[in-house]
Structures are given as C-alpha cells and as structure tokens.
C-alpha positions in Angstrom: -0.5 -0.2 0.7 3.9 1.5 -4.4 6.4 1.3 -6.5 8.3 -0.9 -9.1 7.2 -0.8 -12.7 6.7 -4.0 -14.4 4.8 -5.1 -16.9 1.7 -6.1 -14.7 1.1 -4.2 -11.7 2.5 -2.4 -9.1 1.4 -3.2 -5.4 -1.2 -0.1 -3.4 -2.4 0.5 -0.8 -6.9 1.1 -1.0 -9.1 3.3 0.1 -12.6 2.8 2.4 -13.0 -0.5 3.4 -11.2 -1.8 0.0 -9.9 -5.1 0.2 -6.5 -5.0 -1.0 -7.4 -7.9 -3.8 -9.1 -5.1 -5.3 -7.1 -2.1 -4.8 -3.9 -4.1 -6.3 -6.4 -4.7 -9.4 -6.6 -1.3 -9.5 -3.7 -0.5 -9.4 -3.2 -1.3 -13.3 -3.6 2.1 -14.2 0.7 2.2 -13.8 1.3 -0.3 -16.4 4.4 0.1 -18.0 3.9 1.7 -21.8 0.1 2.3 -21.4 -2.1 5.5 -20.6 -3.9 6.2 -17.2 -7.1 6.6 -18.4 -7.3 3.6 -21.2 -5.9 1.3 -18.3 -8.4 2.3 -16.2 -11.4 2.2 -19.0 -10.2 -1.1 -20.0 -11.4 -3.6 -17.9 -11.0 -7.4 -18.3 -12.3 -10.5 -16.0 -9.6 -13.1 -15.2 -11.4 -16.9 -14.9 -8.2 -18.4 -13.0 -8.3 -22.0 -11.9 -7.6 -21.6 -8.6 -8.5 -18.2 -6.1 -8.4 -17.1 -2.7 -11.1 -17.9 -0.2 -14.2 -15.7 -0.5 -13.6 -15.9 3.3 -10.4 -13.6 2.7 -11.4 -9.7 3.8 -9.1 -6.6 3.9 -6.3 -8.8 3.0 -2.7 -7.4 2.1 -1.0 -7.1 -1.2 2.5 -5.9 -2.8 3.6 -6.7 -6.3 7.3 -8.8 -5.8 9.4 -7.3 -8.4 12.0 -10.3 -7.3 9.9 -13.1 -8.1 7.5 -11.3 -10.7 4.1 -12.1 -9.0 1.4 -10.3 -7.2 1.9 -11.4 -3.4 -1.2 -11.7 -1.4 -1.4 -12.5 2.6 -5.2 -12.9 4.2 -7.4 -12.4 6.9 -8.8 -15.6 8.5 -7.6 -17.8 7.6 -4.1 -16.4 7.2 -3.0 -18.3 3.5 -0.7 -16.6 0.8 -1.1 -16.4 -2.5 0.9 -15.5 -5.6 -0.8 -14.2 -8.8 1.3 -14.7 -12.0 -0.7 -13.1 -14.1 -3.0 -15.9 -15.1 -3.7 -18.0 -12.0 -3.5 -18.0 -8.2 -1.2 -20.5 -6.2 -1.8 -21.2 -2.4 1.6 -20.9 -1.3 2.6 -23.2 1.8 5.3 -21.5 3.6 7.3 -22.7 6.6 6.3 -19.7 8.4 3.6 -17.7 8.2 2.3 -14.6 10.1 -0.6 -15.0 12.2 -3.8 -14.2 10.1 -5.2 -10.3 10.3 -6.8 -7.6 8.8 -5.6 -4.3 7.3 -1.9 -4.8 7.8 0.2 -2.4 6.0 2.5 -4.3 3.0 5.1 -3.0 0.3 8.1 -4.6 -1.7 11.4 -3.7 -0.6 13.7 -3.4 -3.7 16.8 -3.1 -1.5 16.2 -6.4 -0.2 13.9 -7.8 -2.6 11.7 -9.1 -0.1 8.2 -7.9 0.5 7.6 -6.7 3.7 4.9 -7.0 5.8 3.3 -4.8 9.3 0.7 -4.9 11.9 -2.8 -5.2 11.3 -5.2 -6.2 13.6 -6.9 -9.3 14.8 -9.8 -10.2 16.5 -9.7 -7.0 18.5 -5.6 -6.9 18.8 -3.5 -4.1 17.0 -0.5 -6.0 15.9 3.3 -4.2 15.5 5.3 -7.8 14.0 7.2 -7.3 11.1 7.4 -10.0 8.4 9.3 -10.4 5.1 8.5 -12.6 2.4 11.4 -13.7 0.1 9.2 -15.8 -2.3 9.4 -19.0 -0.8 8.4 -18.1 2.8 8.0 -15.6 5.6 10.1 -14.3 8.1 9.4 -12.9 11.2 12.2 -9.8 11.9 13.1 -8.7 15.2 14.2 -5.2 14.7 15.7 -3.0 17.7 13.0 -1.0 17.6 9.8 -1.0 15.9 6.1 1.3 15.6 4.0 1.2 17.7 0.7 -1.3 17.2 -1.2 0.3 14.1 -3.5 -1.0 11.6 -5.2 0.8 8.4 -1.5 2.6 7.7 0.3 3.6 4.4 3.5 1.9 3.1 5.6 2.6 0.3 9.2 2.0 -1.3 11.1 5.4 -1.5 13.7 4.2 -4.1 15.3 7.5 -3.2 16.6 6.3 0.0 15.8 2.7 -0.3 13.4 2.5 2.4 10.2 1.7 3.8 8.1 4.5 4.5 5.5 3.4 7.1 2.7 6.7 8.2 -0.2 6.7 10.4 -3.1 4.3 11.1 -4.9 3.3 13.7 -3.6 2.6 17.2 -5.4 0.9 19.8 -7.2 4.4 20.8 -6.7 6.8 17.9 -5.3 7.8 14.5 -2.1 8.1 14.0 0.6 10.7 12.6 4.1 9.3 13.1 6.4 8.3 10.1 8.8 5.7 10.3 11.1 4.0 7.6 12.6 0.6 7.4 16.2 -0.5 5.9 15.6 -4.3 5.8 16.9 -4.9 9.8 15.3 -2.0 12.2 12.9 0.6 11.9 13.8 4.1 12.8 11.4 6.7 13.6 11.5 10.2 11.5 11.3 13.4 13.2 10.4 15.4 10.7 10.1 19.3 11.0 6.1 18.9 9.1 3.8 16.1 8.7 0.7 15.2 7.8 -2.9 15.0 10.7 -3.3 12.0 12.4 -4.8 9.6 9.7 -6.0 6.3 8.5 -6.2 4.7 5.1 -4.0 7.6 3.2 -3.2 6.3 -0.4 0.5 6.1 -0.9 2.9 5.9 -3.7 6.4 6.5 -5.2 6.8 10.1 -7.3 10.1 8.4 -9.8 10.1 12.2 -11.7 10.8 14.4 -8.2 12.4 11.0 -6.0 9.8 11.6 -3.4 7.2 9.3 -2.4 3.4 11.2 -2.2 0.5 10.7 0.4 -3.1 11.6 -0.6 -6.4 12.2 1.9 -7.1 9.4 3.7 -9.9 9.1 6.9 -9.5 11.7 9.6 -11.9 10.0 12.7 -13.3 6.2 12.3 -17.3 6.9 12.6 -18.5 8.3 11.1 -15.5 8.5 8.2 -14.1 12.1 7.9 -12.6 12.3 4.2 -9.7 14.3 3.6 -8.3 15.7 0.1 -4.9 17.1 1.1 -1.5 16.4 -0.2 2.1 15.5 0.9 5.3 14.5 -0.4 7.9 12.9 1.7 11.8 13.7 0.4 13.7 11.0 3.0 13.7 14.0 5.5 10.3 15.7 6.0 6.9 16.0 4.9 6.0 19.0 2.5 2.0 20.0 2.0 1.7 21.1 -1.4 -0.6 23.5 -2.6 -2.0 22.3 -5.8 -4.2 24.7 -7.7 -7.1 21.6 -8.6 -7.2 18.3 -6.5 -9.4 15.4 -6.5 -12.8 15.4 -4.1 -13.2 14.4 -0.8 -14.2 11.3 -1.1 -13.7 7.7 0.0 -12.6 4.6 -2.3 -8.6 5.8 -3.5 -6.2 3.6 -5.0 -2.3 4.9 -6.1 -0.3 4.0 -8.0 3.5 4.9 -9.6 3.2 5.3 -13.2 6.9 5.2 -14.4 6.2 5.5 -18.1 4.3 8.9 -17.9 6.4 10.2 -14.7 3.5 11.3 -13.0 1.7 9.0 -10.0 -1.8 8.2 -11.1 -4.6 8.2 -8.6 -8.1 6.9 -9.2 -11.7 7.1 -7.4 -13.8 4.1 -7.4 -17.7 4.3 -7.0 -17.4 8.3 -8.3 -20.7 9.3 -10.5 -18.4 10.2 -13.3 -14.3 9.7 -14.3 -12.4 10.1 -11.2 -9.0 9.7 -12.9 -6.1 12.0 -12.1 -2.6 12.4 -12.3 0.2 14.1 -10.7 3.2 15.4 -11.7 
C-alpha cells in the first residue's frame, strides 16, 4: 500500500495478513539498477540499534522520496518511525493519528508528503486523512472524502499526480469504488469499468504505459477468496487485461514499480517454488 525509484526501496502495499514492515522489505525487488529476481534471491538481515515495538501489527508504510527514508505509522501503540537505511528512529511528532490497523498509505510526489487513510481500530472503520511532511502529521479536512474502509490499495499515479485510493473493507462489505486525491480533497471516479469489490489488492505505478496496475486481492473475508485478475487504471477508467500467463491464486503479494527495467515486479511469499514475476 507504489511508486518513486530510489536507491532503497519503494513503499507497497502486502498481501494476506502481511504487516506492512514486511511487505515494504519486500518491496526491494524495484531497486534502482538491480534485477527482479537477484533482488529478491538476495536476502540480507539488518541488526539496527533501535526498532519498532514487536507490539506493532499490520502497521502502514510508504517510502518518502522528500526526506529519503522508509516512513512507518503503527497499530497500538500508534508511534512513527523512519528507516534510513541502517537504523530506525521513533519520531515524536506534534500530531499524530490515532493508532490503527491496515490503513491504506502512499507518498505523494506532488506534494511531497506521505499520505495516510482509514484503517480500523478496535472495531471502528476509520475515513481521516493524514499527511506526513517529515517532521509531523497533519490531519486534512477535505470537502469530501471515502467512505470508512480499511484493507484498501493506494498508489501515486505520476501520470496525473494523484492518489489512487480502491476498495477495502467497509463496515459491512468489500468494497469497489476508486477515488483519487490532489493533496486538498478527494474526488470520487466514475469510471465506465472497474474492478469486484475487493480487499488487500496489490497496487503499483506502471512508469513504461503511465498507468498505475492492480493485481488479485481477497474477494470475501472468511474464509479468504483469492483472486488472480488484472487492471490498469489510465487517470480515467479501469481496463481488465487479458494476459496470456498470470501469477496463481494465491495469498501473500507484494508490488512494486521497477523503474530500471520498465516493468512492475510482483512477488509471492510462502509459494513452494519462485513466485517472481514481472509485467510489462
């Protein structure tokens, strides 16, 4: 729950109960200047001095391309962190959002802020909208906004330089409604096609077609329904493609924008063999 190529990582959003510590880690496979499938054979354990709480679960996390650190906001307690690539630093904002699980997150290039939705709490669907600028959050009070969702996709279309919000949870059932953010309101999309109501689709920017691409996600809650379709968003509507191969149906995706090769790299964690794959 991406986007802007750097030379660490790009921000994702995971798949099947992922937290997003992880699914940002994997994420690596869009380093700048390296291939898919050595970044994502080539493993190695960071000993920082200081990390999250272990209490932190489905936290969210975006790569800020403005401050060049991995920004991390968790579950209870709600903290924020900043990787730099060797450590992690509690940061201690003036504000803060209110601690939550599976909120969608992305960075927002046209604003340089990160920017942060929903999630849900202790029973509660959230709809809030928060920015982070690197030093602290800000709560935004757009005009309009989505309705309460948790478990959605988010990702920078550099194409239009917006948000692109899809799906999630509600407070009684998936989700299928897209909606983009300009750094002040939300508007919702009509589009003419879109993808079923879905939670925990893997979404990332396509920089060789300008189009930002949605893969599977869960259809129902429990049990989980996979799904293995894809979609492409152009700023206007949603198109299904019809690839001749695509990856299984199966749980545990992570996505990410691979601006050296052109193509958006997609991986499958807990697979019995190499579930690396690439499109474009």
């Amino acid at each position: 729950m991406v986007k802007m190529r750097t030379t660490r990582r790009m921000s994702c959003r995971g798949g099947w109960r992922l937290t997003a510590v992880a699914a940002a880690l994997l994420a690596v496979v869009g380093v700048a200047g390296g291939s898919a499938s050595a970044a994502v054979a080539d493993w190695t354990k960071q000993a920082p001095a200081t990390s999250p709480s272990t209490d932190i679960i489905n936290a969210a996390m975006a790569y800020d391309a403005a401050t060049g650190t991995d920004v991390l906001f968790g579950s209870d307690p709600g903290q924020t962190w900043t990787w730099n690539g060797t450590t992690w630093t509690q940061q201690a904002p003036a504000a803060s959002p209110p601690a939550r699980l599976d909120a969608a997150m992305a960075y927002d290039a046209a604003t340089g802020t990160v920017v942060l939705f929903g999630g849900l709490i202790h029973g509660t669907v959230l709809r809030d909208t928060w920015t982070w600028n690197g030093t602290t959050w800000t709560k935004q009070a757009p005009a309009t906004r989505p309705p309460a969702r948790y478990q959605a996709s988010m990702a920078y279309d550099a194409a239009t330089g917006t948000d692109v919000l899809f799906g999630g949870l509600g407070n009684t059932h998936a989700l299928s409604d897209t909606w983009t953010w300009n750094g002040t309101t939300w508007t919702k999309q009509a589009p003419a096609t879109h993808p079923s109501p879905r939670r925990l689709a893997s979404m990332a920017y396509d920089t060789a077609t300008g189009t930002d691409v949605l893969f599977g996600g869960y259809n129902t809650f429990d049990p989980p329904s996979a799904l293995n379709d894809t979609w492409t968003w152009d700023g206007t509507t949603w198109t299904k493609q019809s690839p001749a191969t695509r990856p299984p149906r199966q749980g545990g995706v992570v996505i990410a924008s691979d601006a050296a090769s052109g193509t958006v790299v997609l991986w499958i964690y807990g697979a019995s063999d190499d579930q690396t794959w690439t499109w474009g």
